[in-house]
TIDREN-613738 format. One record per residue (C-alpha): x, z, y; residue in three letters. Coordinates in steps of 0.05 Angstrom, whole numbers, padded with zeros to 5 digits. Layout:
<atoms>
<atom c1="X" c3="Z" c2="Y" type="ALA"/>
...
</atoms>
This chain:
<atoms>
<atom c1="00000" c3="00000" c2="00000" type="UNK"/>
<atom c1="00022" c3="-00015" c2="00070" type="UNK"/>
<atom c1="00042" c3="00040" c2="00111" type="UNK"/>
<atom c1="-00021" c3="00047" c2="00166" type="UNK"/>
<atom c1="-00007" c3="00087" c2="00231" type="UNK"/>
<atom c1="-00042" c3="00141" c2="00239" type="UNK"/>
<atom c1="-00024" c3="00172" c2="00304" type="UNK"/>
<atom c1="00026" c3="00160" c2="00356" type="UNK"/>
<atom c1="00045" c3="00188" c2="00422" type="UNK"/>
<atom c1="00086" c3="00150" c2="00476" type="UNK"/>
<atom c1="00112" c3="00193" c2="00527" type="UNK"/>
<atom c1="00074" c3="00245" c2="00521" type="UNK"/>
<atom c1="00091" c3="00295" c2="00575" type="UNK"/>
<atom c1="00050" c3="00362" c2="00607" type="UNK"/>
<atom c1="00068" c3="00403" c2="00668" type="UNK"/>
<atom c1="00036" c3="00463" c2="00680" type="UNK"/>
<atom c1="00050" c3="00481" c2="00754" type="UNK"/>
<atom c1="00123" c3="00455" c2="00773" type="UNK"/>
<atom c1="00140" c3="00480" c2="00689" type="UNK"/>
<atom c1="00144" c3="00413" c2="00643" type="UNK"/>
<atom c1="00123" c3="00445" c2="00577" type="UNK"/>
<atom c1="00117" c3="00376" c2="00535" type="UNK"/>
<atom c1="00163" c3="00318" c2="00561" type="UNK"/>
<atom c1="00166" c3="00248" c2="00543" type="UNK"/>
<atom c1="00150" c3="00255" c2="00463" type="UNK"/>
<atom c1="00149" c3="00202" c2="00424" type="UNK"/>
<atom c1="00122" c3="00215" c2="00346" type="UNK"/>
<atom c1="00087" c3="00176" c2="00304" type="UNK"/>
<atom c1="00047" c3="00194" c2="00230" type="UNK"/>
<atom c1="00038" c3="00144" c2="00178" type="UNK"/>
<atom c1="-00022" c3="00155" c2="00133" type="UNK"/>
<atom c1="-00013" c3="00196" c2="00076" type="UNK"/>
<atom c1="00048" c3="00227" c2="00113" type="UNK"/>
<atom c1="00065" c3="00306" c2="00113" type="UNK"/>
<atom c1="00112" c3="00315" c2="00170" type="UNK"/>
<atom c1="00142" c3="00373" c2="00201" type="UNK"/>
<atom c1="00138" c3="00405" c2="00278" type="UNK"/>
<atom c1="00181" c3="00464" c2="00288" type="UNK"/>
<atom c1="00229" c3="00484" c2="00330" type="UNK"/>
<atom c1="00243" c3="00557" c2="00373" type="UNK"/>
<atom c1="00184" c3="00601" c2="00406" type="UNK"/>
<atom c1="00164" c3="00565" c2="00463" type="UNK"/>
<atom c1="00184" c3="00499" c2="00458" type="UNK"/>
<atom c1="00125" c3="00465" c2="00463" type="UNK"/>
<atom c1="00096" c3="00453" c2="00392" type="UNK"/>
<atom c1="00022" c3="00487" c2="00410" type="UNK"/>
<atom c1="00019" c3="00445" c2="00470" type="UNK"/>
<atom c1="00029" c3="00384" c2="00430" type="UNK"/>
<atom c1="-00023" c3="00407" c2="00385" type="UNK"/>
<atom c1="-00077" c3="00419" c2="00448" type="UNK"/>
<atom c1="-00060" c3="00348" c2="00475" type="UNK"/>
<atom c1="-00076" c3="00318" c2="00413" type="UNK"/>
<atom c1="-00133" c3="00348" c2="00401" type="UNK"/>
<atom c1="-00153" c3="00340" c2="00474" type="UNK"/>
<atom c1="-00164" c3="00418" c2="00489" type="UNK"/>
<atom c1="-00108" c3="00403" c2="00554" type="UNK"/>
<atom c1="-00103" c3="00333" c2="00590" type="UNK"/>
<atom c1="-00031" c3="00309" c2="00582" type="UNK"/>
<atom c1="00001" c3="00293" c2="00654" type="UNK"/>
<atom c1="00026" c3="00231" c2="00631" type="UNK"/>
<atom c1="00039" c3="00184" c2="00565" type="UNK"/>
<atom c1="-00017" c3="00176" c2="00517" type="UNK"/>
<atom c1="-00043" c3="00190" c2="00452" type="UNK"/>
<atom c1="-00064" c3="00135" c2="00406" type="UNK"/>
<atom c1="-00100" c3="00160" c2="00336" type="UNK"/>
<atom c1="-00130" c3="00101" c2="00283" type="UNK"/>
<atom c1="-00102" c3="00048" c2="00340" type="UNK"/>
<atom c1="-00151" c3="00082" c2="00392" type="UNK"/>
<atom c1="-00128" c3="00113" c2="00460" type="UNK"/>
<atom c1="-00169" c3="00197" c2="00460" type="UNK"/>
<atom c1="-00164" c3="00190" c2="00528" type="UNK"/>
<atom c1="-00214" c3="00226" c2="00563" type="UNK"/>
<atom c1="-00252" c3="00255" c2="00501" type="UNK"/>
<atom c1="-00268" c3="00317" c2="00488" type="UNK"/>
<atom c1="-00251" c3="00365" c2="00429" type="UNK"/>
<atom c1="-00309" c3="00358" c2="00393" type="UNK"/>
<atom c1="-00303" c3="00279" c2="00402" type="UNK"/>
<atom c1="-00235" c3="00289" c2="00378" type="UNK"/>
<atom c1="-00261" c3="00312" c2="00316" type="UNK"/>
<atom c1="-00307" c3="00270" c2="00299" type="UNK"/>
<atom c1="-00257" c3="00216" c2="00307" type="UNK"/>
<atom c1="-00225" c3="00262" c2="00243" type="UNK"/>
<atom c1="-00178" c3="00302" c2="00268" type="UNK"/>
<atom c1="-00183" c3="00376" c2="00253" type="UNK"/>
<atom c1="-00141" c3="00431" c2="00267" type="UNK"/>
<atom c1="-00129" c3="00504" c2="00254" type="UNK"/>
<atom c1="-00091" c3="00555" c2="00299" type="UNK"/>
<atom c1="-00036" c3="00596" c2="00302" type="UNK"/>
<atom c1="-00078" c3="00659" c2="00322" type="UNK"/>
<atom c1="-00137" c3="00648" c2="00277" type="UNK"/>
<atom c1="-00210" c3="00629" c2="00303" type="UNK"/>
<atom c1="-00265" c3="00642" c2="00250" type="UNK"/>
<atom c1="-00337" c3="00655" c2="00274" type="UNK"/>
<atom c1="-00318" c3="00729" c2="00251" type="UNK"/>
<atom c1="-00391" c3="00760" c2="00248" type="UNK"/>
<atom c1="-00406" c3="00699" c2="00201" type="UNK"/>
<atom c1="-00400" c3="00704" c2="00125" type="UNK"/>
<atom c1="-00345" c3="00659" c2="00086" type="UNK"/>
<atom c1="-00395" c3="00606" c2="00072" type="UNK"/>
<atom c1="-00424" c3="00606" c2="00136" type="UNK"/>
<atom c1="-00358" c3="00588" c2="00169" type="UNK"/>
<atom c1="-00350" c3="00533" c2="00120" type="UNK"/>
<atom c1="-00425" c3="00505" c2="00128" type="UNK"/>
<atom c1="-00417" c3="00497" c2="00204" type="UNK"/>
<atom c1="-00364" c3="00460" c2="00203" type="UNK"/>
<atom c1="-00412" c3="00402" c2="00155" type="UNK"/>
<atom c1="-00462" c3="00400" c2="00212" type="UNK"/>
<atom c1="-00433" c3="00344" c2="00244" type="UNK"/>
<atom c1="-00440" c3="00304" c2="00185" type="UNK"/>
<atom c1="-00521" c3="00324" c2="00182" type="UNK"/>
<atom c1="-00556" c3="00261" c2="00154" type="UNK"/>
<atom c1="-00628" c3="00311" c2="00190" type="UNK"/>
<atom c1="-00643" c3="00309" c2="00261" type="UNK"/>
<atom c1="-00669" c3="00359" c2="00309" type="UNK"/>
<atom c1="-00730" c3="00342" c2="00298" type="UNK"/>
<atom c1="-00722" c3="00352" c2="00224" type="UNK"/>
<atom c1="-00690" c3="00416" c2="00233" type="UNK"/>
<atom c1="-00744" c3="00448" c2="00285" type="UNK"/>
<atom c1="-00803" c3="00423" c2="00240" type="UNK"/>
<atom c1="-00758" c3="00450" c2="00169" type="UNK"/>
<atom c1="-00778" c3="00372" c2="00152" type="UNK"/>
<atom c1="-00752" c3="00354" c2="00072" type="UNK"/>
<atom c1="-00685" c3="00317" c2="00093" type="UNK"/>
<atom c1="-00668" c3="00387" c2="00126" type="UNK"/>
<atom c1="-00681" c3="00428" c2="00066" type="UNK"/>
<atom c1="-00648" c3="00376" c2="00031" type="UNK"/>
<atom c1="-00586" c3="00371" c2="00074" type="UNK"/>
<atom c1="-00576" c3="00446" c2="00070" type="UNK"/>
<atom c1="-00569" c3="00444" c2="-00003" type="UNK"/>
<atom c1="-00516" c3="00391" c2="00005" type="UNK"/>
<atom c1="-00477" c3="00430" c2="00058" type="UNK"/>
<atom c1="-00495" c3="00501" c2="00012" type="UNK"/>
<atom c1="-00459" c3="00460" c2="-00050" type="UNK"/>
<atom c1="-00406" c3="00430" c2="-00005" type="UNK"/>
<atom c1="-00377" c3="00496" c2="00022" type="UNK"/>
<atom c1="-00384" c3="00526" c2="-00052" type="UNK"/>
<atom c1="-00334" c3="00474" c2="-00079" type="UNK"/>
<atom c1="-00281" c3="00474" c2="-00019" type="UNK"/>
<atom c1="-00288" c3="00554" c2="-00028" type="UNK"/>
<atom c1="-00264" c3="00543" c2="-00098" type="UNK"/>
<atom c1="-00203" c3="00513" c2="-00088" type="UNK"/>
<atom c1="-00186" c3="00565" c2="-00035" type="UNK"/>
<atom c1="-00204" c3="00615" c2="-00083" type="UNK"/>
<atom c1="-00258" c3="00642" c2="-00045" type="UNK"/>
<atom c1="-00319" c3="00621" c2="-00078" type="UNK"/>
<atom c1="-00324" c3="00703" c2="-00104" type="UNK"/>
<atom c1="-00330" c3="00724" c2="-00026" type="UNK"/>
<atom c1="-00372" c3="00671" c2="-00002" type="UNK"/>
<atom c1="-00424" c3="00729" c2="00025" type="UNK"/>
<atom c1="-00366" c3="00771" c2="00052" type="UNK"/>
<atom c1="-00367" c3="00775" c2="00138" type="UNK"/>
<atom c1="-00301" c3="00732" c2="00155" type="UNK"/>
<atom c1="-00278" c3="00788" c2="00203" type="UNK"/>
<atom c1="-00272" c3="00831" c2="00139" type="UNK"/>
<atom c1="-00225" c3="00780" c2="00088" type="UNK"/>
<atom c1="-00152" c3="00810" c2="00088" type="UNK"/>
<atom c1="-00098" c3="00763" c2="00128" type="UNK"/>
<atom c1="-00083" c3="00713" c2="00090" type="UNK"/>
<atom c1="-00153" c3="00698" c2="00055" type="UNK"/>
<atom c1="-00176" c3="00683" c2="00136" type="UNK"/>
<atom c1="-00117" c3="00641" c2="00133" type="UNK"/>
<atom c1="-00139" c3="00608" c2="00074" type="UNK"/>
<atom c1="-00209" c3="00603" c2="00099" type="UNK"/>
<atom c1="-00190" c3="00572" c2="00170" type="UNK"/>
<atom c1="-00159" c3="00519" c2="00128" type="UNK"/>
<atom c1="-00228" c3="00501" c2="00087" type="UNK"/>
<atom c1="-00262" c3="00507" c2="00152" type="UNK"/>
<atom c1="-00227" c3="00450" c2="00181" type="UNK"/>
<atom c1="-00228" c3="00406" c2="00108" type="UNK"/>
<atom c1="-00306" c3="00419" c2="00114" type="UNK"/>
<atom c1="-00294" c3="00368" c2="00178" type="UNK"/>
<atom c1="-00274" c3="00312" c2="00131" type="UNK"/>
<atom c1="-00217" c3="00302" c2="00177" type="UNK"/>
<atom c1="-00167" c3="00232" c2="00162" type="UNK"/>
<atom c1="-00116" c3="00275" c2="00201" type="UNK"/>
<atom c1="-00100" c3="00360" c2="00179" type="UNK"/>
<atom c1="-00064" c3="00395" c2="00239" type="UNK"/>
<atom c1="-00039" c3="00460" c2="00218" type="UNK"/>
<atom c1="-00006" c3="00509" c2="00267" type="UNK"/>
<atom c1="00030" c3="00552" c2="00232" type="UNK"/>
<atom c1="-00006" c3="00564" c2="00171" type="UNK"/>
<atom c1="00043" c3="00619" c2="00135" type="UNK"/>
<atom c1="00043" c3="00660" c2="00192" type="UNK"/>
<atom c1="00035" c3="00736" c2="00167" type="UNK"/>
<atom c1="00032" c3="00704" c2="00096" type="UNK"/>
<atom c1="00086" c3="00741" c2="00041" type="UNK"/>
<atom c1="00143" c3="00707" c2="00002" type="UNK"/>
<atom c1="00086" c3="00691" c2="-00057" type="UNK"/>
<atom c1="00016" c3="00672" c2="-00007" type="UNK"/>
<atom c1="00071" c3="00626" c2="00022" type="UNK"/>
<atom c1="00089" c3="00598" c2="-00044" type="UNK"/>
<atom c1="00015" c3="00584" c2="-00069" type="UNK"/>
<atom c1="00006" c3="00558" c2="00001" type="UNK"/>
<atom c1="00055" c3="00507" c2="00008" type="UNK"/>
<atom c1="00036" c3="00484" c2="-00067" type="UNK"/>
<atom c1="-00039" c3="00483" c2="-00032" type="UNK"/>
<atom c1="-00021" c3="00438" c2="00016" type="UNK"/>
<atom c1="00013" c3="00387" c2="-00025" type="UNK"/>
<atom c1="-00046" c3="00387" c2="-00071" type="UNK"/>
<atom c1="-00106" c3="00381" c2="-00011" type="UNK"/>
<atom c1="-00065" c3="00326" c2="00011" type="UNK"/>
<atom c1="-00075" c3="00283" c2="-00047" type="UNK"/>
<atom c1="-00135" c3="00312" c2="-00068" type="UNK"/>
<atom c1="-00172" c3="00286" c2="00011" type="UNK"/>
<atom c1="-00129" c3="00232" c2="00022" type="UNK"/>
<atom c1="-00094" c3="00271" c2="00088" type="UNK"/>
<atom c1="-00049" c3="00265" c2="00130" type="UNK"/>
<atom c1="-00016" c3="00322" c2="00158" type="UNK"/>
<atom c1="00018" c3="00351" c2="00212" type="UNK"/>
<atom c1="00040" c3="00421" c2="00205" type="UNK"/>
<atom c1="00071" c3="00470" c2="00255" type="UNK"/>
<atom c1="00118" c3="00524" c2="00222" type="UNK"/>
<atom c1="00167" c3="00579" c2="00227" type="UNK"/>
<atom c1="00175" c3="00593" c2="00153" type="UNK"/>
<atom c1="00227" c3="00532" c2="00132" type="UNK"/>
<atom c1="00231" c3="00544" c2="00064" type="UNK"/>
<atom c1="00151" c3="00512" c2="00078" type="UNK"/>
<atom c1="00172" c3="00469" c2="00128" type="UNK"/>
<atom c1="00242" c3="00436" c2="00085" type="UNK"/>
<atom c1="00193" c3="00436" c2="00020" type="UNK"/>
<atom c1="00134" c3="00397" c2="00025" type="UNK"/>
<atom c1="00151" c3="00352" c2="00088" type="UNK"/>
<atom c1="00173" c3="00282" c2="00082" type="UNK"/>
<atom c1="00199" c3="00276" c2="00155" type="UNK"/>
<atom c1="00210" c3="00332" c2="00210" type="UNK"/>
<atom c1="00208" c3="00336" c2="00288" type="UNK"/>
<atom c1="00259" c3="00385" c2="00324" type="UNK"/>
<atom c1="00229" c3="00410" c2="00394" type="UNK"/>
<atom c1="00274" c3="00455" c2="00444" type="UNK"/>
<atom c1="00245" c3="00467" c2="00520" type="UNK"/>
<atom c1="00190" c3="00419" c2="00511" type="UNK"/>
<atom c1="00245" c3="00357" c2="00489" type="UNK"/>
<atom c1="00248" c3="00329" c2="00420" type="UNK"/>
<atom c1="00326" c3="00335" c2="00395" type="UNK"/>
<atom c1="00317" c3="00311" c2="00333" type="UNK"/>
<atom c1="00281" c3="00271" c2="00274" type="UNK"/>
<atom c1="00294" c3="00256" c2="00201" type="UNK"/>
<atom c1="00281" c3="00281" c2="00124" type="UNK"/>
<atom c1="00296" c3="00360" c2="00113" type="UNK"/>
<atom c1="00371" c3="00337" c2="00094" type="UNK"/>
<atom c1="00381" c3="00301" c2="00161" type="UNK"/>
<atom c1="00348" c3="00360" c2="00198" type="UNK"/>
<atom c1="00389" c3="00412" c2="00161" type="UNK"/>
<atom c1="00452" c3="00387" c2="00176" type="UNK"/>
<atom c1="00438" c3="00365" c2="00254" type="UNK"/>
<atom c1="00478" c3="00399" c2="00309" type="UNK"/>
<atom c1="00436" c3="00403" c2="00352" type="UNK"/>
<atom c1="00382" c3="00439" c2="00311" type="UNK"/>
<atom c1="00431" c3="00490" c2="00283" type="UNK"/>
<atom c1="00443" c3="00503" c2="00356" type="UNK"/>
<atom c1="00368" c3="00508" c2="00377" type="UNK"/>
<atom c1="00364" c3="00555" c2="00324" type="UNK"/>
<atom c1="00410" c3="00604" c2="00355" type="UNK"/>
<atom c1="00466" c3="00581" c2="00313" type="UNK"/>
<atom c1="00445" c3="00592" c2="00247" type="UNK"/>
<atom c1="00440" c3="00534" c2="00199" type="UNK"/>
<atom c1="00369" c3="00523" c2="00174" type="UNK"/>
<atom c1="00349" c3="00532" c2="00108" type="UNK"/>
</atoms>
C-alpha cells in the first residue's frame, strides 16, 4: 500500500504575548504511522497538540490533516474530521459512570435526530443499544468492562488513564493523539500500555501521535520520533538516530536517552 499523508504542518509557529512557544514546525504523519513527540518540560509539545486540534489558533503556518487545511474550525469540527485526543492532565466527565464516558463520545456518530430523541422515537431506542454495545466492547479491551457502572472520578490512576484512551477510540478517530499517556503509570501499567497501543493501532487502523516522557515507551513502539527544545524541532529520525543525536543528548541535560 502507498504511504497516504495523514497530517502535515508547514511552519507552524504560536506566540503568546512577545514568547514564541511553537516556531516554524514542520512534521508530517503517514497513515498507519506511530511516531514520537518528546522532548524537555516546556518545549512546546502540548501546544502543538492544541494547534492541531484547533483548541489555540496558530500565529502563523498551517495545519493540513487528510489533504484539508483545519483552518478556522473548531474542536469539535476537528473531531469529526477524526482526530481525537487525550490529555496530559486527564479530562473524564468525572460524575459520569465508565460507560457513560464512553457512550458520549458515540453521540456524534447518532444515526437519531433530535427529534427522535425528544419523542424516545424507535431509531433512538435503537441507537442506544448500539452505542450501550459499542462502549461494552471498547471497555473490554481496556479491561474495564467489570467497572462499567463505577463513577469515573472513583477508577484508580491509571484505569482513568486507560479509560481517557477508550473515550477518544469511541470517536472513531483516523488520527490517536496521546499526550503523555504513561504519565503516573508504574514500570508494569507502562508495559501493558505500550503493548496496548501497538495492538489498538492495528486493531482501528490508527495512526498515532504520542507525547511522552517515559522513553523506554517512546524508543519501543515508535517508528519515527520528533525532538522539541524551546519551541524548535532539533531533531528527527528512528529511535537509533534519535538516541545517538547530539543535540538531543544535550536537550536532555546531558544524559544519553534510553
Amino acid at each position: 500500500m502507498d504511504a497516504m499523508e495523514m497530517l502535515k504542518t508547514e511552519k507552524l509557529s504560536k506566540a503568546f504575548g512577545g514568547l514564541k512557544a511553537v516556531a516554524d514546525v514542520d512534521i508530517h504523519l503517514d497513515k498507519g504511522e506511530l511516531v514520537g513527540l518528546i522532548g524537555p518540560n516546556g518545549a512546546g509539545k502540548t501546544t502543538i497538540f492544541n494547534l492541531l486540534t484547533s483548541v489555540y489558533e496558530p500565529s502563523e503556518g498551517k495545519i493540513v490533516f487528510q489533504d484539508k487545511s483545519i483552518a478556522g474550525l473548531k474542536p469539535y469540527q476537528v473531531t469529526q474530521r477524526g482526530m481525537a485526543r487525550t490529555f496530559q492532565n486527564i479530562r473524564l466527565f468525572a460524575d459520569l459512570t465508565v460507560s457513560d464516558n464512553v457512550k458520549i463520545a458515540y453521540h456524534q456518530h447518532a444515526s437519531y435526530g433530535v427529534f427522535s430523541a425528544l419523542l424516545r422515537l424507535p431509531g433512538y431506542y435503537k441507537g442506544e443499544r448500539e452505542f450501550e454495545q459499542n462502549a461494552l466492547e471498547l471497555l473490554k479491551i481496556f479491561k474495564l468492562d467489570h467497572k462499567r457502572n463505577e463513577i469515573a472520578k472513583n477508577l484508580p490512576y491509571g484505569e482513568q488513564r486507560r479509560l481517557e484512551i477508550a473515550r477518544a477510540l469511541a470517536a472513531k478517530p483516523k488520527l490517536l493523539l496521546l499526550d503523555e499517556p504513561a504519565a503516573g503509570m508504574n514500570p508494569q501499567e507502562t508495559k501493558e500500555l505500550m503493548e496496548l497501543i501497538g495492538w489498538i493501532r492495528k486493531e482501528f487502523d490508527l495512526t498515532i501521535l504520542l507525547i511522552e516522557h517515559d522513553m523506554s515507551l517512546v524508543m519501543g513502539v515508535c517508528e519515527r520520533i520528533y525532538v522539541l527544545d524551546y519551541g524548535l524541532v532539533i531533531a528527527a529520525g528512528n529511535p537509533a538516530e534519535i538516541k545517538s543525536n547530539p543535540k538531543v543528548i544535550e536537550a536532555y541535560l546531558g544524559e544519553e536517552v534510553h
